[in-house]
C-alpha positions as CSV (number, residue, x, y, z in Angstrom):
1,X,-7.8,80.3,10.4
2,X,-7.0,77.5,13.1
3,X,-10.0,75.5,14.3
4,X,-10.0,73.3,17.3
5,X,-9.0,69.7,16.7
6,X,-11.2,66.8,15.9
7,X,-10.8,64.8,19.4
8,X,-13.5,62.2,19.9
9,X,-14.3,61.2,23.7
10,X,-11.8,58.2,23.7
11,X,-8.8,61.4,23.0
12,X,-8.0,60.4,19.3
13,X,-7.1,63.1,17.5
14,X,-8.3,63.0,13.7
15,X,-5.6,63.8,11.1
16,X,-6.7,61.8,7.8
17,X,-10.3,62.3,6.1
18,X,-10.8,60.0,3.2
19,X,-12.9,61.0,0.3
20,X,-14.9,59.3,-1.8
21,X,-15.0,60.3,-5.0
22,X,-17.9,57.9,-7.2
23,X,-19.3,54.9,-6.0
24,X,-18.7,53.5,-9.5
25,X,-16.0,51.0,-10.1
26,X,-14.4,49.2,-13.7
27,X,-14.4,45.7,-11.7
28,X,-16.6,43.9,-10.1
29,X,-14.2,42.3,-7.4
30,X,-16.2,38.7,-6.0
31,X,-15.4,40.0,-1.9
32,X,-16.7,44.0,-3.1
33,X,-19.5,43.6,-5.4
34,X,-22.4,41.1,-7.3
35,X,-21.3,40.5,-11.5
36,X,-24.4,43.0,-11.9
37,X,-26.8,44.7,-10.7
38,X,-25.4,47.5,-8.8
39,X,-27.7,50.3,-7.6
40,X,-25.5,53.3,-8.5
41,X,-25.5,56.7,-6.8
42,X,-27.5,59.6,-8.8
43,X,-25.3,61.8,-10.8
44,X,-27.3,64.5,-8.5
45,X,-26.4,63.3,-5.4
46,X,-22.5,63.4,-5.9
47,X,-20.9,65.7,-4.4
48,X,-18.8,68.6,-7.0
49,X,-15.8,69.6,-7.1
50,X,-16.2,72.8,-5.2
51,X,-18.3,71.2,-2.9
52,X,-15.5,68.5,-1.6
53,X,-12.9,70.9,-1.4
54,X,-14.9,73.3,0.5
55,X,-15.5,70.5,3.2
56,X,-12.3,69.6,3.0
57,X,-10.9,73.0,3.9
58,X,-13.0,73.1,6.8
59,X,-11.4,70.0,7.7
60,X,-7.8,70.7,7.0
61,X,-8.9,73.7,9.8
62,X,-9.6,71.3,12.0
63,X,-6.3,69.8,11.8
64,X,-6.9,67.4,9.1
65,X,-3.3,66.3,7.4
66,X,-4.0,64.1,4.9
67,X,-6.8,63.4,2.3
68,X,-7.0,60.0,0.9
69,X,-9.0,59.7,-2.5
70,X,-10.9,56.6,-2.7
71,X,-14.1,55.1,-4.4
72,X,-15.5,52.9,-5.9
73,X,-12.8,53.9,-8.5
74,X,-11.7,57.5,-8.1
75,X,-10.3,57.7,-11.3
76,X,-13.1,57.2,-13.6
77,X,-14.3,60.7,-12.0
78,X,-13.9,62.8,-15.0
79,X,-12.4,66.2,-12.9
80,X,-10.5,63.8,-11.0
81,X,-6.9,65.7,-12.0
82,X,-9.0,69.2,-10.9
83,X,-10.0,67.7,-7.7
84,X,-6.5,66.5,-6.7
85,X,-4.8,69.9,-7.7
86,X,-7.5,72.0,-5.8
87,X,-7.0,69.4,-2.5
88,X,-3.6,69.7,-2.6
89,X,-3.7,73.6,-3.2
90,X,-5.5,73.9,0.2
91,X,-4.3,76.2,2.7
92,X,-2.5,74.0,5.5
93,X,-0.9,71.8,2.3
94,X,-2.8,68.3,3.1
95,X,-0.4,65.4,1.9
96,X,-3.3,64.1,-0.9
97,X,-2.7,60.4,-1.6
98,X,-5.2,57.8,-3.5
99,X,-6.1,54.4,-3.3
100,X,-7.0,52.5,-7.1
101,X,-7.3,49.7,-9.0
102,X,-4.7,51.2,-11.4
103,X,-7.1,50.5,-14.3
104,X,-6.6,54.4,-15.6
105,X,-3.1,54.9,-14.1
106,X,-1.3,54.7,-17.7
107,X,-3.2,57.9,-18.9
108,X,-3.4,59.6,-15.9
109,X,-0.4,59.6,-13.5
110,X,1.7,61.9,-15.0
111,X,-1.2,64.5,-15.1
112,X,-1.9,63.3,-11.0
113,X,1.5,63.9,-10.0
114,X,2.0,67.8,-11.6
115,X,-1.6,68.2,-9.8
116,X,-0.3,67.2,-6.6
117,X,-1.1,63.8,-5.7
118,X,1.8,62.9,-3.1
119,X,1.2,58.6,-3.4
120,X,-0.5,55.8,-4.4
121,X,-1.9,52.3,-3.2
122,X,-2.8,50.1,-5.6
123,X,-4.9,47.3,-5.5
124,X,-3.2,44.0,-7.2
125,X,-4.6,40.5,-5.5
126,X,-2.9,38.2,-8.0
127,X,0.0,38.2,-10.7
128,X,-2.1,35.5,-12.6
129,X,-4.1,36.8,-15.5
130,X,-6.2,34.1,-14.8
131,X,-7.3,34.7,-11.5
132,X,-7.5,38.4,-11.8
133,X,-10.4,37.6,-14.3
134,X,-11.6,34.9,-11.7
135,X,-11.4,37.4,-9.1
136,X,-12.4,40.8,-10.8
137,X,-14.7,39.6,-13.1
138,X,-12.3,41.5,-15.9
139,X,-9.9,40.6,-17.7
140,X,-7.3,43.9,-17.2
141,X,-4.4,42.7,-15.0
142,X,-2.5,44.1,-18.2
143,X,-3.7,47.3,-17.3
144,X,-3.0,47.5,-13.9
145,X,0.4,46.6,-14.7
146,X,1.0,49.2,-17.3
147,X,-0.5,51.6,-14.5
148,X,2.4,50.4,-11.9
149,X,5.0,51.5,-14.8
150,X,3.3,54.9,-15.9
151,X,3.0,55.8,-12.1
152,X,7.3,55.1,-11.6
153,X,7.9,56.9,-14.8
154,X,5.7,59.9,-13.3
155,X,7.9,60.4,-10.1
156,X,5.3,58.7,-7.8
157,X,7.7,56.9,-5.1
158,X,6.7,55.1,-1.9
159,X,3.9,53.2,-3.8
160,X,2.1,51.0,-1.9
161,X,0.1,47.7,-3.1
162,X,-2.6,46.5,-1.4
163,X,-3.8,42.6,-1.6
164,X,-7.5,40.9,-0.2
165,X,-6.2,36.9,0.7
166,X,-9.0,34.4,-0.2
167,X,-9.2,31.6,1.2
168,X,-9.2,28.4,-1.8
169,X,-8.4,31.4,-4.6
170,X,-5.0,33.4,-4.3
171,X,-3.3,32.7,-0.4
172,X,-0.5,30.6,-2.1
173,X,0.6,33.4,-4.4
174,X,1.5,35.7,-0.7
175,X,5.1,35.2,-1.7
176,X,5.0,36.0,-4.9
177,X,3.0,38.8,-4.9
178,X,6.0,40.1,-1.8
179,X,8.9,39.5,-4.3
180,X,7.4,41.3,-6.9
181,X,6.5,44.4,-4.4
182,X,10.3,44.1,-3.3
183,X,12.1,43.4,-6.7
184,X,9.8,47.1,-8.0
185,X,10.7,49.4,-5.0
186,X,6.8,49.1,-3.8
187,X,5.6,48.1,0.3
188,X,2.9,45.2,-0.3
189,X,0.3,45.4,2.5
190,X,-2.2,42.1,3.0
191,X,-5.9,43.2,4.2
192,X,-7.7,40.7,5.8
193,X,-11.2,40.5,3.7
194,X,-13.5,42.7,5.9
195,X,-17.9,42.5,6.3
196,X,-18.5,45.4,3.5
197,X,-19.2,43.4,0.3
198,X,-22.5,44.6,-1.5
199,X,-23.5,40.9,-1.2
200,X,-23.4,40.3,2.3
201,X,-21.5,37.2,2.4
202,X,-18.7,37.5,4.4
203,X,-18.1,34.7,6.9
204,X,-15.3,34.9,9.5
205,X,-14.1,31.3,8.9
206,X,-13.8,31.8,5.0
207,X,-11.7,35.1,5.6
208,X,-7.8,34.5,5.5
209,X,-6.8,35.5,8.9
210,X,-3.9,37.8,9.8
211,X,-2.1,34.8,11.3
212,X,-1.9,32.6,8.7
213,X,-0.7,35.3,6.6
214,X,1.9,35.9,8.9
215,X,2.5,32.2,9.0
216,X,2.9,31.8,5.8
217,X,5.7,34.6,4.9
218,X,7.4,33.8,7.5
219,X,8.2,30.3,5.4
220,X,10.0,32.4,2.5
221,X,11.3,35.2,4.6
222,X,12.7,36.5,7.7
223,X,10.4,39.1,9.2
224,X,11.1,41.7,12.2
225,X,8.7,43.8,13.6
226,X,9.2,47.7,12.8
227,X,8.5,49.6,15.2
228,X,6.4,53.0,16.2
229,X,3.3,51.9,14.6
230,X,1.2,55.4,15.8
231,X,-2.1,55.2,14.2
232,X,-1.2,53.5,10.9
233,X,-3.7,50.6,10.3
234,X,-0.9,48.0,9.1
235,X,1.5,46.5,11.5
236,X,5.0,46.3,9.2
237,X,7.8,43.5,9.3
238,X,11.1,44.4,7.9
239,X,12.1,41.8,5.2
240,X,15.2,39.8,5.0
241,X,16.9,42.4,7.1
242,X,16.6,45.2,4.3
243,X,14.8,48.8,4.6
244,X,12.1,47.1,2.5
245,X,9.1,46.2,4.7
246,X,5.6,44.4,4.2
247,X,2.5,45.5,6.3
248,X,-0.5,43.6,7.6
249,X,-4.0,45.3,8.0
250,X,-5.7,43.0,10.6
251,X,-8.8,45.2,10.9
252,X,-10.9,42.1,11.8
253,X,-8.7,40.0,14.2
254,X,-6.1,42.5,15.5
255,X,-8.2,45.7,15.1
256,X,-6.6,49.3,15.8
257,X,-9.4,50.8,16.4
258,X,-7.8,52.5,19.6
259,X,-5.6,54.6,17.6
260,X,-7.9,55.4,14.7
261,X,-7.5,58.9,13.2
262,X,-10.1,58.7,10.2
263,X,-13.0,59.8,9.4
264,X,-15.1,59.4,6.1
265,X,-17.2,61.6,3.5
266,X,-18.8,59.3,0.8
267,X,-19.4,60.4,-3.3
268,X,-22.6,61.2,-1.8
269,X,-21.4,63.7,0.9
270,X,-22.7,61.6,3.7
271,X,-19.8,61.9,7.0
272,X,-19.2,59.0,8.8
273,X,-16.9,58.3,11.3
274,X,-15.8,54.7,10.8
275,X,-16.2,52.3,7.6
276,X,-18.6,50.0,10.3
277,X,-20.6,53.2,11.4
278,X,-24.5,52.7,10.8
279,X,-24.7,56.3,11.6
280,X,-24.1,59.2,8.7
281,X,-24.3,63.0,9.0
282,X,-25.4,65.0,5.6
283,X,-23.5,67.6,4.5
284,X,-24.7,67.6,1.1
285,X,-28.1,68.7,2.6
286,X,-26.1,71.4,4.7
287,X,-24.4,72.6,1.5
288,X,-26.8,72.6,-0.6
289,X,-29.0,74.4,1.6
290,X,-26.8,77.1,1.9
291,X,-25.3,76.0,5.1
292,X,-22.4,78.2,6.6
293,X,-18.6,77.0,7.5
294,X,-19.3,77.2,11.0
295,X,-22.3,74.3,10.2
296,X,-20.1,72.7,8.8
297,X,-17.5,72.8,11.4
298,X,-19.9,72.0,14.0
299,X,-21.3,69.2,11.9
300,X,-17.6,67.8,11.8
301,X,-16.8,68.2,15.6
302,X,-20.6,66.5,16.3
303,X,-19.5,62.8,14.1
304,X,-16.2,62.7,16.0
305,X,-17.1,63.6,19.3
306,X,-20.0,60.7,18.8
307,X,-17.5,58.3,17.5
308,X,-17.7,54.6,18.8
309,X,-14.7,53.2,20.6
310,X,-15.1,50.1,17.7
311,X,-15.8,48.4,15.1
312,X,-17.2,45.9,17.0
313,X,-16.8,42.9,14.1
314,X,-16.8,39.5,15.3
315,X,-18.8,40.4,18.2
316,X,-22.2,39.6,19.5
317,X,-24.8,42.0,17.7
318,X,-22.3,43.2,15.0
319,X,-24.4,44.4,12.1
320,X,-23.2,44.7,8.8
321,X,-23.3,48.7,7.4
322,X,-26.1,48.9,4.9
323,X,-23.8,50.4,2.2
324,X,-21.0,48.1,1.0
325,X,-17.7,49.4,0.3
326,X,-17.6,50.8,-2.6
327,X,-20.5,53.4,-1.7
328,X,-19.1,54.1,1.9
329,X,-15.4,54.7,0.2
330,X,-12.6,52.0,0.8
């Protein structure tokens, strides 16, 4: 069965749902989340197994291509390898990908990729043991090492690391952390820090700015522009005149938002239609209620047709989402 497509009122056409998979997370990252003190999701209120890939094959009728797997930490969801192999074994084949802190990859990736799971970004915001404790809280940048390596053995190509800038902590190591994406085959993408931290106390002028980013490679490396973009959120520079690229996610200063093709369903099964949305629709309740496809169909079409035009950040009135990231799903 074919449904209609997800087009919102602005005509963007919605091809990738990301899923949240536990609001949990083995770091406490200073820009995601307080050292403790985290009010974690009921056991109860998370969605199974049979219940995200039901509203995912609802989705993947709607047009839906790919499924991203996020969190919190998707990996320390203990059917994780189930849900990826039932995903991927969805009529319509949706290209299942995952973003991680790699914490888990050592013991898992070789299970992820025979269930599936098409790629990986990996979140790595230093090289110095150090400051990954400074910055995490935890002292495992060992692990997400070891996780890079298990993940090449397993077959995974096209691996993608992602890196948070802060301003005063781990800007000067932007080079280093390109050379290391380059010398191992991986695209490093920079995310400029956005207003979703549990703590509420992201400023603009502390976040490290697309710009300066830009700036600052540019020192170390010859960048040109690739392009075709389409509705990816990174803008990518070729490096050094090589295939090998780097991306930068501006979502604060040089937001995409025109393009966006995303929409969201948190551990929780809450829908939303941006990460900034204030707005959520409940499909657990649906589900659980013994709500039909068509519901849920309808309940899909309903979020995207109501979708804002933007995030809005930076502007007059912007409010911060109530949930931080790691309950909405990065």
């Amino acid at each position: 069965m074919t449904a209609a497509p997800l087009v919102d009122s602005f005509g963007r056409r919605h091809r990738d749902l990301r899923i949240s998979l536990t609001d949990r997370c083995s770091l406490r990252c200073t820009y995601c989340m307080p050292a403790e003190g985290m009010p974690w999701l009921a056991s109860g209120t998370l969605l199974t197994l049979a219940e995200t890939t039901r509203i995912a094959a609802v989705a993947v009728q709607h047009g839906i291509e790919e499924i991203r797997l996020t969190g919190g930490e998707p990996l320390l969801r203990p059917d994780v390898v189930q849900v990826v192999e039932a995903l991927a074994g969805l009529p319509g084949s949706p290209e299942v990908s995952m973003t991680t802190n790699g914490l888990r990859l050592g013991g898992l990736a070789q299970g992820l990729k025979d269930a599936g799971l098409a790629r990986l970004n990996v979140s790595l915001d230093t090289l110095s043991r150090e400051r990954y404790q400074q910055l995490t809280r935890r002292d495992r940048l060992g692990q997400v090492l070891a996780g890079l390596v298990a993940a090449d053995a397993a077959g995974f190509e096209g691996t993608k690391i992602n890196t948070v800038l802060l301003r005063g902590v781990n800007e000067d190591e932007a080079p280093a952390l390109l050379r290391f994406a380059l010398e191992r085959g991986y695209e490093l993408r920079f995310i400029e820090q956005m207003p979703l931290d549990a703590g509420h106390t992201w400023t603009m002028e502390g976040m490290v700015r697309a710009d300066e980013v830009q700036a600052l490679l540019s020192e170390h490396f010859d960048l040109v522009p690739v392009p075709g973009r389409g509705s990816a959120p990174a803008e990518r520079w070729s490096v050094d005149g090589t295939q090998s690229a780097v991306g930068i996610i501006a979502s604060v200063t040089r937001p995409f938002c025109g393009a966006c093709d995303r929409i969201r369903l948190t551990a929780d099964g809450q829908l939303r239609s941006c990460l900034f949305a204030q707005e959520e629709t409940d499909l657990r309740t649906l589900l659980r209620s013994g709500g039909t496809d068509e519901q849920i169909s309808a309940a899909l079409g309903l979020t995207v047709a109501q979708k804002a035009a933007g995030h809005a950040v930076g502007q007059a009135g912007f409010e911060q989402p109530g949930r931080g990231m790691s309950a909405i799903g990065g």
